[in-house]
Each structure stands twice: as structure tokens, then as C-alpha cells.
PyMOL Python script that loads the backbone (N, CA, C, O; Angstrom):
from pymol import cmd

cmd.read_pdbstr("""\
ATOM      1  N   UNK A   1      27.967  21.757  48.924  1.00  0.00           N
ATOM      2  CA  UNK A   1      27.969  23.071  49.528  1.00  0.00           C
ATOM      3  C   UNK A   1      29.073  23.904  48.884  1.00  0.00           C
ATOM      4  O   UNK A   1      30.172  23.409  48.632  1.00  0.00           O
ATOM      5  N   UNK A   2      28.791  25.073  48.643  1.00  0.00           N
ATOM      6  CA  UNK A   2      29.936  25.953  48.116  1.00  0.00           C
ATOM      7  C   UNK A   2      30.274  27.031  48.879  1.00  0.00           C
ATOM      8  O   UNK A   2      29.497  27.114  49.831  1.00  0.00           O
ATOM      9  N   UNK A   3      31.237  28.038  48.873  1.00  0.00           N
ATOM     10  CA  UNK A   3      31.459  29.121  49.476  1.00  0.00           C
ATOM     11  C   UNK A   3      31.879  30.310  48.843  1.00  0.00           C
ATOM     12  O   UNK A   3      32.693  30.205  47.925  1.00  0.00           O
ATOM     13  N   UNK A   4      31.489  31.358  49.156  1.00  0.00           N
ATOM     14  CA  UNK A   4      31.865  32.270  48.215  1.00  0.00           C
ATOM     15  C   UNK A   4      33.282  32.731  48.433  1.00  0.00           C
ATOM     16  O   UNK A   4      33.450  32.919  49.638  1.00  0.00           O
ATOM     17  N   UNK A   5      34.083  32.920  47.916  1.00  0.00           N
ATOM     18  CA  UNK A   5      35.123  33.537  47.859  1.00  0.00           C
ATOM     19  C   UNK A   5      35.646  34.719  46.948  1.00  0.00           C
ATOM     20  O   UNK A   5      35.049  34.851  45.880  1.00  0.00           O
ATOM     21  N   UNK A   6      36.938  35.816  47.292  1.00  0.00           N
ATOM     22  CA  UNK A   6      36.837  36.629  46.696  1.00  0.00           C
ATOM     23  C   UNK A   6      38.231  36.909  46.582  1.00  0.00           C
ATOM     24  O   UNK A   6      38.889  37.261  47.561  1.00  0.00           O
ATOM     25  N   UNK A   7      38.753  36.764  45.360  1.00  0.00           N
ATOM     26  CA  UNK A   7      40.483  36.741  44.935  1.00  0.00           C
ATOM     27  C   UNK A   7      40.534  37.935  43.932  1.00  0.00           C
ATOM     28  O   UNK A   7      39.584  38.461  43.352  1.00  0.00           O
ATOM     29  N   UNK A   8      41.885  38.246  43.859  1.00  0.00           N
ATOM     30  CA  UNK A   8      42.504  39.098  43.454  1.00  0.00           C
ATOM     31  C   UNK A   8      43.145  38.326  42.403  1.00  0.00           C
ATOM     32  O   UNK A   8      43.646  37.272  42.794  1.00  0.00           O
ATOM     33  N   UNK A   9      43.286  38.672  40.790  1.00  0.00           N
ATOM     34  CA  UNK A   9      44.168  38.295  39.567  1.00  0.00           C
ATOM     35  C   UNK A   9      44.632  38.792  39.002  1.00  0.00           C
ATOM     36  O   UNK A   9      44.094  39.866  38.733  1.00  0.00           O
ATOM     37  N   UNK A  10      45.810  38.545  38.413  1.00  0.00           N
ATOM     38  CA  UNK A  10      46.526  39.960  37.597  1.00  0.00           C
ATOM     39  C   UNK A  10      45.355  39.917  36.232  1.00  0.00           C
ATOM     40  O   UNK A  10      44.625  38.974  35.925  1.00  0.00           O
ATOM     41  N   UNK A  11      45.476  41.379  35.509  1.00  0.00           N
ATOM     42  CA  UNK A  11      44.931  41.131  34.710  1.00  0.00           C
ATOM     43  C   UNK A  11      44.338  40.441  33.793  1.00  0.00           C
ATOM     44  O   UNK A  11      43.124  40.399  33.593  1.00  0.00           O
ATOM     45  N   UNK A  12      45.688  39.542  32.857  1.00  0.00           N
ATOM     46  CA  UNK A  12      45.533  38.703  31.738  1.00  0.00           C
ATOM     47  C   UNK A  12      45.185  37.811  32.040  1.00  0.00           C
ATOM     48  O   UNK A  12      44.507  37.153  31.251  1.00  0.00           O
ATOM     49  N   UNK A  13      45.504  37.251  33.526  1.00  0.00           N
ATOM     50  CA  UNK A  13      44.717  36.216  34.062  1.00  0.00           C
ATOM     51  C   UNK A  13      42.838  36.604  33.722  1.00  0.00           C
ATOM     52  O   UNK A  13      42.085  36.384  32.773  1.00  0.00           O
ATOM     53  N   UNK A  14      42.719  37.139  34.803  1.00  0.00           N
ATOM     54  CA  UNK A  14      41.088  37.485  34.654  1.00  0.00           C
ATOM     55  C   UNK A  14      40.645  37.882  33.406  1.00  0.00           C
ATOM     56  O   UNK A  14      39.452  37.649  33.208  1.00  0.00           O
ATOM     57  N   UNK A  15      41.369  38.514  32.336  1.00  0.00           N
ATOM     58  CA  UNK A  15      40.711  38.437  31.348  1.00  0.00           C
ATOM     59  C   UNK A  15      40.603  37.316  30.350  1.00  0.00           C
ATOM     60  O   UNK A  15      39.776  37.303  29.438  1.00  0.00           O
ATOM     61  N   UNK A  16      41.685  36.175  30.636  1.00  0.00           N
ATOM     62  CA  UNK A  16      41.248  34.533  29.932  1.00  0.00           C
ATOM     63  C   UNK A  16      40.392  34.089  30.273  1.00  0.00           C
ATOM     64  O   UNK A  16      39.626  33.396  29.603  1.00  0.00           O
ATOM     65  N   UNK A  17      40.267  34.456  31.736  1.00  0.00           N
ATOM     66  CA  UNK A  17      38.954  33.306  32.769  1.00  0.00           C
ATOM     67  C   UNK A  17      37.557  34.358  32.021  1.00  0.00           C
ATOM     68  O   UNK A  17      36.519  33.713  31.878  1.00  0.00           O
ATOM     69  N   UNK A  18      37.497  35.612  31.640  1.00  0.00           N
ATOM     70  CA  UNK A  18      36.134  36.124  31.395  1.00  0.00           C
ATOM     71  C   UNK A  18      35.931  35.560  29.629  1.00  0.00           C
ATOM     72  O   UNK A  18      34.855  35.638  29.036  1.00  0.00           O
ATOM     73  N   UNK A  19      36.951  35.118  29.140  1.00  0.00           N
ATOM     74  CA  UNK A  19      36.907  35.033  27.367  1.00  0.00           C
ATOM     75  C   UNK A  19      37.143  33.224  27.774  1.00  0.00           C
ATOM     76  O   UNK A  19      36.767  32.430  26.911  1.00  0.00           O
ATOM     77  N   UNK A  20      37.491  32.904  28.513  1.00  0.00           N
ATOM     78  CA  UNK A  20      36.860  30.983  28.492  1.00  0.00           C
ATOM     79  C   UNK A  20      35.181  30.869  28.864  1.00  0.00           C
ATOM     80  O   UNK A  20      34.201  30.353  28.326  1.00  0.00           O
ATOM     81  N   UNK A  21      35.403  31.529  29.900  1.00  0.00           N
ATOM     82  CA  UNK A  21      34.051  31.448  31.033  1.00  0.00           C
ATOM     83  C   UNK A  21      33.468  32.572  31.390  1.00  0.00           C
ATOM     84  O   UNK A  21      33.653  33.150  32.461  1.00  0.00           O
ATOM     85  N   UNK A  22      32.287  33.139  29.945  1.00  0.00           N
ATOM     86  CA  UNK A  22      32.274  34.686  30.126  1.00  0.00           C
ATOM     87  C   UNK A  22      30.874  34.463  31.039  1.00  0.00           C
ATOM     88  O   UNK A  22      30.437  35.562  31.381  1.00  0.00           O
ATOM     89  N   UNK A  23      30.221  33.573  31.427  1.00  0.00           N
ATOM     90  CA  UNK A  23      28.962  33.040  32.462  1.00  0.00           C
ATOM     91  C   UNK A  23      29.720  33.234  33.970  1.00  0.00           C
ATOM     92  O   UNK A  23      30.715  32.509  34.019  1.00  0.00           O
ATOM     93  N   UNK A  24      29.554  33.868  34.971  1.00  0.00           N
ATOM     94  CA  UNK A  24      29.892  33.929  35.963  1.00  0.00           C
ATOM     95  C   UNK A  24      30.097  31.997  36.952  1.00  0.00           C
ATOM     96  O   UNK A  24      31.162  31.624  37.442  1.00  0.00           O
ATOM     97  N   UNK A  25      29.174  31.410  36.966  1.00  0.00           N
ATOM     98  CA  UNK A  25      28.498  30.336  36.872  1.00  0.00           C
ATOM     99  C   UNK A  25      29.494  29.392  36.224  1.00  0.00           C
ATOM    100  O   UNK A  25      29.857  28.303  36.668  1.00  0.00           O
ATOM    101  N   UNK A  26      29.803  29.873  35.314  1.00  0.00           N
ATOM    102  CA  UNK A  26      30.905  28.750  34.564  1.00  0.00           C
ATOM    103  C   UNK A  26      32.847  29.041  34.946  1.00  0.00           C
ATOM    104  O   UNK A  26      33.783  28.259  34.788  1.00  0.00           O
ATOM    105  N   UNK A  27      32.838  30.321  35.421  1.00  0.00           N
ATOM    106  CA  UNK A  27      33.618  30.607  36.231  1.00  0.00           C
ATOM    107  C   UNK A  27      33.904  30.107  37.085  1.00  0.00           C
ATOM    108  O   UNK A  27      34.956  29.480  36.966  1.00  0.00           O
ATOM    109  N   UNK A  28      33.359  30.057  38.154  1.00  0.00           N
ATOM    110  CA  UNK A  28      33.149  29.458  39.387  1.00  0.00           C
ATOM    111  C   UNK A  28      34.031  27.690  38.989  1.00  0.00           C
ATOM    112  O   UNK A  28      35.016  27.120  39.460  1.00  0.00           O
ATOM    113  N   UNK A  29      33.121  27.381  38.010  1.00  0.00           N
ATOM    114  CA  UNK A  29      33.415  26.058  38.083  1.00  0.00           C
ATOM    115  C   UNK A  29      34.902  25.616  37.363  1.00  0.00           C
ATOM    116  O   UNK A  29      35.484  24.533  37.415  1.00  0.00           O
ATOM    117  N   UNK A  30      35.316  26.988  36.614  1.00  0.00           N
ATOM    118  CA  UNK A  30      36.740  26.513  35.927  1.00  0.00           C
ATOM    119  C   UNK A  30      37.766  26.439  37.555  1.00  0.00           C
ATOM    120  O   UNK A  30      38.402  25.556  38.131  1.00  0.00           O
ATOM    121  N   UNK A  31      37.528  27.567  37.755  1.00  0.00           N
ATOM    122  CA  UNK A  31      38.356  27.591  38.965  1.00  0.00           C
ATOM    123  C   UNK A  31      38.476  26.444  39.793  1.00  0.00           C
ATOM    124  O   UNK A  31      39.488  25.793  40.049  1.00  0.00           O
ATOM    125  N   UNK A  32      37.043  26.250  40.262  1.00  0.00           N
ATOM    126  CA  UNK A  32      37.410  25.219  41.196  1.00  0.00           C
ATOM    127  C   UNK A  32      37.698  23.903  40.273  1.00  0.00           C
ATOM    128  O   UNK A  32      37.625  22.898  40.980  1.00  0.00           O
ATOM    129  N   UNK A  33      37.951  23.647  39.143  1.00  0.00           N
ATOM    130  CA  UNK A  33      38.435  22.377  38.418  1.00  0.00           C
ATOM    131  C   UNK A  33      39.794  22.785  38.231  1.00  0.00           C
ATOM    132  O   UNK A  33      40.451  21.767  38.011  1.00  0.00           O
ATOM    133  N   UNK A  34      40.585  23.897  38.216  1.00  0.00           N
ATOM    134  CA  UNK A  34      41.795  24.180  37.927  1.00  0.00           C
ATOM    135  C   UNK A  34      42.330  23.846  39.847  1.00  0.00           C
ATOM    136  O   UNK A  34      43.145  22.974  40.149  1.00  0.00           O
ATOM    137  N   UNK A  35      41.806  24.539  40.618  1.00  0.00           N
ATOM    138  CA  UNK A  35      42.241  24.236  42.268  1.00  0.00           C
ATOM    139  C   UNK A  35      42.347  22.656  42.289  1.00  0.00           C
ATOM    140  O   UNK A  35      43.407  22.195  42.713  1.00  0.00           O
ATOM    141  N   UNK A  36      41.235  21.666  41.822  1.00  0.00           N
ATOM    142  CA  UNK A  36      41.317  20.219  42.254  1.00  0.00           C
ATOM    143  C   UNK A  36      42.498  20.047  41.446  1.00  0.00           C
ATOM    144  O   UNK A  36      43.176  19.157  41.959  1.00  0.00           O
ATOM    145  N   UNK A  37      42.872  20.363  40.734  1.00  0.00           N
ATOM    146  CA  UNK A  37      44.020  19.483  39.811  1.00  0.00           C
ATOM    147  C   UNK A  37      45.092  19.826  40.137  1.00  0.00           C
ATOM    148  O   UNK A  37      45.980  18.996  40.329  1.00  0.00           O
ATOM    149  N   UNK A  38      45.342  21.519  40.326  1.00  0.00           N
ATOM    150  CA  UNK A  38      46.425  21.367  41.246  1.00  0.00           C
ATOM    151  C   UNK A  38      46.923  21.279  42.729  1.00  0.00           C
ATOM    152  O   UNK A  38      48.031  21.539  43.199  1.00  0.00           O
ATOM    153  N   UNK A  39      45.730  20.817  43.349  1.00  0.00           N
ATOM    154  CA  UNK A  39      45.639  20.311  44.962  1.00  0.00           C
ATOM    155  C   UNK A  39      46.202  18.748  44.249  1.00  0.00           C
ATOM    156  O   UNK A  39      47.388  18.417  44.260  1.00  0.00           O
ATOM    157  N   UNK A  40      45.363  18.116  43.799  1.00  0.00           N
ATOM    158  CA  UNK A  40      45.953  16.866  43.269  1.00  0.00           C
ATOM    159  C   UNK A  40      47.325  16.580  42.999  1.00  0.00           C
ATOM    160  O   UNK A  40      47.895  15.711  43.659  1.00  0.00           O
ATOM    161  N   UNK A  41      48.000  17.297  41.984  1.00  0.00           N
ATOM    162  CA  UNK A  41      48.990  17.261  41.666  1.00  0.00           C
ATOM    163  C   UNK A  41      49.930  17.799  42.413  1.00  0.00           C
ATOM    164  O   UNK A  41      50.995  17.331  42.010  1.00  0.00           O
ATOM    165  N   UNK A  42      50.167  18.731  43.525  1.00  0.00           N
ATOM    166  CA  UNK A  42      50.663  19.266  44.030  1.00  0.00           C
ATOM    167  C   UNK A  42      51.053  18.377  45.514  1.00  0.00           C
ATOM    168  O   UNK A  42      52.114  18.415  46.137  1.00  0.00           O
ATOM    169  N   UNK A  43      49.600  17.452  45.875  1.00  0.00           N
ATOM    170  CA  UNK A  43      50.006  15.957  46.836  1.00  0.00           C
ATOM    171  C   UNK A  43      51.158  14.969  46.514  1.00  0.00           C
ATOM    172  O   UNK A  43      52.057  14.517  47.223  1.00  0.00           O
ATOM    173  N   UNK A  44      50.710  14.709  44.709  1.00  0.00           N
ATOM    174  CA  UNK A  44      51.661  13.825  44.544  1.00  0.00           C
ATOM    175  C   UNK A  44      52.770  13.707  44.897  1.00  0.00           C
ATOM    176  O   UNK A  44      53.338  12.704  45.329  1.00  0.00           O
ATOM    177  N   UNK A  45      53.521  15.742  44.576  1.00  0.00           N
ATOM    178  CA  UNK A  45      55.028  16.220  44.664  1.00  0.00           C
ATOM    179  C   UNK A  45      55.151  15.728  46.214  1.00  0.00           C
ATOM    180  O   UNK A  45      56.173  15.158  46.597  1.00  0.00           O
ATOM    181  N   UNK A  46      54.499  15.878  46.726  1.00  0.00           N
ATOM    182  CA  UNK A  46      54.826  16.260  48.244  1.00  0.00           C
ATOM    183  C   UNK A  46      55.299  14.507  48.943  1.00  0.00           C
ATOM    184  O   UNK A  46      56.048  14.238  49.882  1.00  0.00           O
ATOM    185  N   UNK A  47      54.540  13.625  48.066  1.00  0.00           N
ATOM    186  CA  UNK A  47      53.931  12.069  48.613  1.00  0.00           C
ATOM    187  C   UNK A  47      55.545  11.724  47.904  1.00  0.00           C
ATOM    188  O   UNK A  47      56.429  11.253  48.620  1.00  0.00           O
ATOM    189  N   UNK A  48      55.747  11.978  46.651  1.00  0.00           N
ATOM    190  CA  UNK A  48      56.929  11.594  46.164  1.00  0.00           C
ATOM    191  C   UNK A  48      58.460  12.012  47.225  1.00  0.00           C
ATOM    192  O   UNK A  48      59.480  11.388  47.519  1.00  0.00           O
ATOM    193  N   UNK A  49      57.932  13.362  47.541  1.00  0.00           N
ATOM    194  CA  UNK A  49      59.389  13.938  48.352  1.00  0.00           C
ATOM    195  C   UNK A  49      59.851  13.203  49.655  1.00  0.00           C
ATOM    196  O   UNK A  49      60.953  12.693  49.859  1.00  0.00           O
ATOM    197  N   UNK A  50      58.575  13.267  50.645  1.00  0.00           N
ATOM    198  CA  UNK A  50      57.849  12.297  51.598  1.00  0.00           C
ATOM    199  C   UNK A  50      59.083  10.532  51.012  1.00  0.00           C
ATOM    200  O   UNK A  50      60.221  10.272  51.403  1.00  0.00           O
ATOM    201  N   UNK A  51      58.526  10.027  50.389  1.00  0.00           N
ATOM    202  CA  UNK A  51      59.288   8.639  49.964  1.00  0.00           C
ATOM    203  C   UNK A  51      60.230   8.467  49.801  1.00  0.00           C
ATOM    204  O   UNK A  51      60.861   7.496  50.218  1.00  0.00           O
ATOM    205  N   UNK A  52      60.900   9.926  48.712  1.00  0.00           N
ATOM    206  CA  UNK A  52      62.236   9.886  48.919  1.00  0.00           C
ATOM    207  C   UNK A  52      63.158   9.731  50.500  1.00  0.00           C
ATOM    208  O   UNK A  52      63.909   8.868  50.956  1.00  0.00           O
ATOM    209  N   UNK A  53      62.756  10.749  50.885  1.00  0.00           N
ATOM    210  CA  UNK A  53      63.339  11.204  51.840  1.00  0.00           C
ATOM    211  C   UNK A  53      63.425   9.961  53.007  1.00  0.00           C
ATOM    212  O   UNK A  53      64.395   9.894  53.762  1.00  0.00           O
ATOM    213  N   UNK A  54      62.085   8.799  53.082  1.00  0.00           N
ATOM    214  CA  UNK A  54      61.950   7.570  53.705  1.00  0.00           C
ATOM    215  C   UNK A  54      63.151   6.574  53.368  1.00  0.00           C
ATOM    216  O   UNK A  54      63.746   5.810  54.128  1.00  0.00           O
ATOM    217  N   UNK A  55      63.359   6.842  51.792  1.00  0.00           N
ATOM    218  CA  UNK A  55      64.366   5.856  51.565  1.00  0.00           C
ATOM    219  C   UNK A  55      65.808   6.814  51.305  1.00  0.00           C
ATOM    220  O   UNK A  55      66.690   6.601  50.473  1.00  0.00           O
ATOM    221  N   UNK A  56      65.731   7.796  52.187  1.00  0.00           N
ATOM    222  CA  UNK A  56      67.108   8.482  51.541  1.00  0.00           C
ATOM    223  C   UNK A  56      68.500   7.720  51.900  1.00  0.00           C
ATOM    224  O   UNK A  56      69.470   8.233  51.342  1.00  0.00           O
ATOM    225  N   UNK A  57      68.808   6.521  52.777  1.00  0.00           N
ATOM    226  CA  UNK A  57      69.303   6.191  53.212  1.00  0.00           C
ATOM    227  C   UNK A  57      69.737   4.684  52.299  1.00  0.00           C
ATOM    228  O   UNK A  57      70.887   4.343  52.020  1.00  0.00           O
ATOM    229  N   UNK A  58      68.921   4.208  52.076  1.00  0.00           N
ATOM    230  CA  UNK A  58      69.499   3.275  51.228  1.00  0.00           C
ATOM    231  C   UNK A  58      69.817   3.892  49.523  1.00  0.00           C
ATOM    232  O   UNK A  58      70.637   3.407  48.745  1.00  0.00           O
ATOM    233  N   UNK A  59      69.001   4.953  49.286  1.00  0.00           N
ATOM    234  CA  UNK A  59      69.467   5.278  47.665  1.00  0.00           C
ATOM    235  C   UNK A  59      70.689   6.008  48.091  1.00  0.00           C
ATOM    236  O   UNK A  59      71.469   6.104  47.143  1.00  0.00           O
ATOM    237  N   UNK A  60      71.075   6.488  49.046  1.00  0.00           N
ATOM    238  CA  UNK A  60      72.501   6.683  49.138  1.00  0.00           C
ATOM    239  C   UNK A  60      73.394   6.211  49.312  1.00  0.00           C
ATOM    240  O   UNK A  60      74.509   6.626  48.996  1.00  0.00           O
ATOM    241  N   UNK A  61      73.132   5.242  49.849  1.00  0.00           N
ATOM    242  CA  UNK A  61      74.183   3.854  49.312  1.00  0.00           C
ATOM    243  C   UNK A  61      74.038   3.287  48.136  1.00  0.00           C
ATOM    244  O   UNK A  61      75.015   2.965  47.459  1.00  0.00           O
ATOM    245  N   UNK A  62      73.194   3.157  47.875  1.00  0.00           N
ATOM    246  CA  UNK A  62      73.243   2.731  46.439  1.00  0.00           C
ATOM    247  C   UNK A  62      74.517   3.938  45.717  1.00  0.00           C
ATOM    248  O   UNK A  62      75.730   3.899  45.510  1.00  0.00           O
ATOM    249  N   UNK A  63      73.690   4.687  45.567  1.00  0.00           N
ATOM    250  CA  UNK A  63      74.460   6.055  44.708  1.00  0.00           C
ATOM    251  C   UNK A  63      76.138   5.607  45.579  1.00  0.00           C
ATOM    252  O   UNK A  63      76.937   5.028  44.843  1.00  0.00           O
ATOM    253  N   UNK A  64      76.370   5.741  46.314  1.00  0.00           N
ATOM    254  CA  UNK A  64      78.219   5.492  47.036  1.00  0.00           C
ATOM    255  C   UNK A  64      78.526   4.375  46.177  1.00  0.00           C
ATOM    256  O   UNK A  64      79.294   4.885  45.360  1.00  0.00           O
ATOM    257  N   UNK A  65      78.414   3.348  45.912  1.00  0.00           N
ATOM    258  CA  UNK A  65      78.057   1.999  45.811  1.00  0.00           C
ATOM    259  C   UNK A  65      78.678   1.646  44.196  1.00  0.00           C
ATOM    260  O   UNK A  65      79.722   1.123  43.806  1.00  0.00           O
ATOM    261  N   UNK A  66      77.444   2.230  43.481  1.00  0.00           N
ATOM    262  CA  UNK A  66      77.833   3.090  42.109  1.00  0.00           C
ATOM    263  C   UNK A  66      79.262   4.085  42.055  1.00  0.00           C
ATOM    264  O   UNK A  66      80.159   3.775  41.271  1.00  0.00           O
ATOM    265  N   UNK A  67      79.346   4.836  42.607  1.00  0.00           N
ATOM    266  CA  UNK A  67      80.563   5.415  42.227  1.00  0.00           C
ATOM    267  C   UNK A  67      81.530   4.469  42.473  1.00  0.00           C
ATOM    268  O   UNK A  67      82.227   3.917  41.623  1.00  0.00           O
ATOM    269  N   UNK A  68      81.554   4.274  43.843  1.00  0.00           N
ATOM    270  CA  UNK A  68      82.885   3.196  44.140  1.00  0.00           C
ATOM    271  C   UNK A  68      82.930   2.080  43.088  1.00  0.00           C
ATOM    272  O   UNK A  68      83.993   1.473  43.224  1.00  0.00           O
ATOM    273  N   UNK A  69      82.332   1.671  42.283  1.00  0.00           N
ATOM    274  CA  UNK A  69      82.530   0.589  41.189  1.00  0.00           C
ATOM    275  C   UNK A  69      83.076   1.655  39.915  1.00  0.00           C
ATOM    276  O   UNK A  69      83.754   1.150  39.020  1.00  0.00           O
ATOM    277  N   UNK A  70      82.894   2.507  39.887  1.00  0.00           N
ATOM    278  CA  UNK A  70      82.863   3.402  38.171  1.00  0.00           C
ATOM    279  C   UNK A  70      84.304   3.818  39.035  1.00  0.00           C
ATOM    280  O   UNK A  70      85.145   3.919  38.142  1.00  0.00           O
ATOM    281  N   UNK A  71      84.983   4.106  40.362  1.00  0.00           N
ATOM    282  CA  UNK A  71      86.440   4.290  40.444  1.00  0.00           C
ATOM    283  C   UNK A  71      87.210   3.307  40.405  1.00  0.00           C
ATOM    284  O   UNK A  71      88.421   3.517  40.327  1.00  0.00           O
ATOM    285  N   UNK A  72      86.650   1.839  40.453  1.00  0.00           N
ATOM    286  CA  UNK A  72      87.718   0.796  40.328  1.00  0.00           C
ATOM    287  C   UNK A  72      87.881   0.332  39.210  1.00  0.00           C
ATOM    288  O   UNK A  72      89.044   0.179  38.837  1.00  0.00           O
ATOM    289  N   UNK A  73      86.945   0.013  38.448  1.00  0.00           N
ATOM    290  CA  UNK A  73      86.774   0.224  36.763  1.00  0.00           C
ATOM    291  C   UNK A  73      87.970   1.388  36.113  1.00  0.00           C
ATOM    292  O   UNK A  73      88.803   0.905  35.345  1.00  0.00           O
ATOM    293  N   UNK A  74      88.025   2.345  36.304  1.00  0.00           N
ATOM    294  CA  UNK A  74      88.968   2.897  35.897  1.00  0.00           C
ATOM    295  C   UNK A  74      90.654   2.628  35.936  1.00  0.00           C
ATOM    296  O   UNK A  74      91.419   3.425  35.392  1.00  0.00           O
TER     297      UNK A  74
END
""", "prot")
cmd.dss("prot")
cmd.show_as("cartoon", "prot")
cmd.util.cbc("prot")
cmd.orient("prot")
């Protein structure tokens, strides 16, 4: 199922998408292959931050941990 939608682009934008994909039809489909990839990629950031933030507590000891050895070393 698809839906129509109706966006606004700055120029140079819309004029790459009409000189890649001068088929309306083929339009459609860059877009929505450019949206999946960066819905995709844009989870990852979020899944990565998400994990950090789960373990922020032990990589901060770690990181204390580390310094306190690189000040006795000295």
C-alpha cells in the first residue's frame, strides 16, 4: 500500500531528484529508498546511544580506572 504525500524541497534538491528520476514513478521510489536507509541508519544511532547510556556506569569506571593508573605511572 502506498500513500501519497506532498513535501516541500529546496531547489537543488528537487532538481537532482528530477535529473536522477526524471519518471515521476521512479521518484517516488528514490525517495522512499533514501527514507528506508535513513530510518535504518538513524535506529542504529539511537540503539547505540540507548547502550551506551545502559552501560554508562561501568565505562565510567573503567575511564576513572584508566586515569588513576596513567597518574601513578607518572
Amino acid at each position: 500500500m502506498t500513500q501519497q504525500a506532498h513535501v516541500f524541497l529546496p531547489d537543488e534538491i528537487f532538481n537532482e531528484l528530477q535529473r536522477r528520476a526524471p519518471q515521476p514513478e521512479n521518484r517516488s521510489g528514490l525517495v522512499a529508498e533514501a527514507l528506508r536507509y535513513f530510518f535504518a541508519t538513524h535506529n542504529e544511532s539511537i540503539n547505540e546511544l540507548e547502550n551506551i547510556n545502559l552501560h554508562a556506569e561501568e565505562l565510567n569506571q573503567e575511564a576513572e580506572d584508566v586515569l588513576t593508573y596513567q597518574l601513578n605511572c607518572d
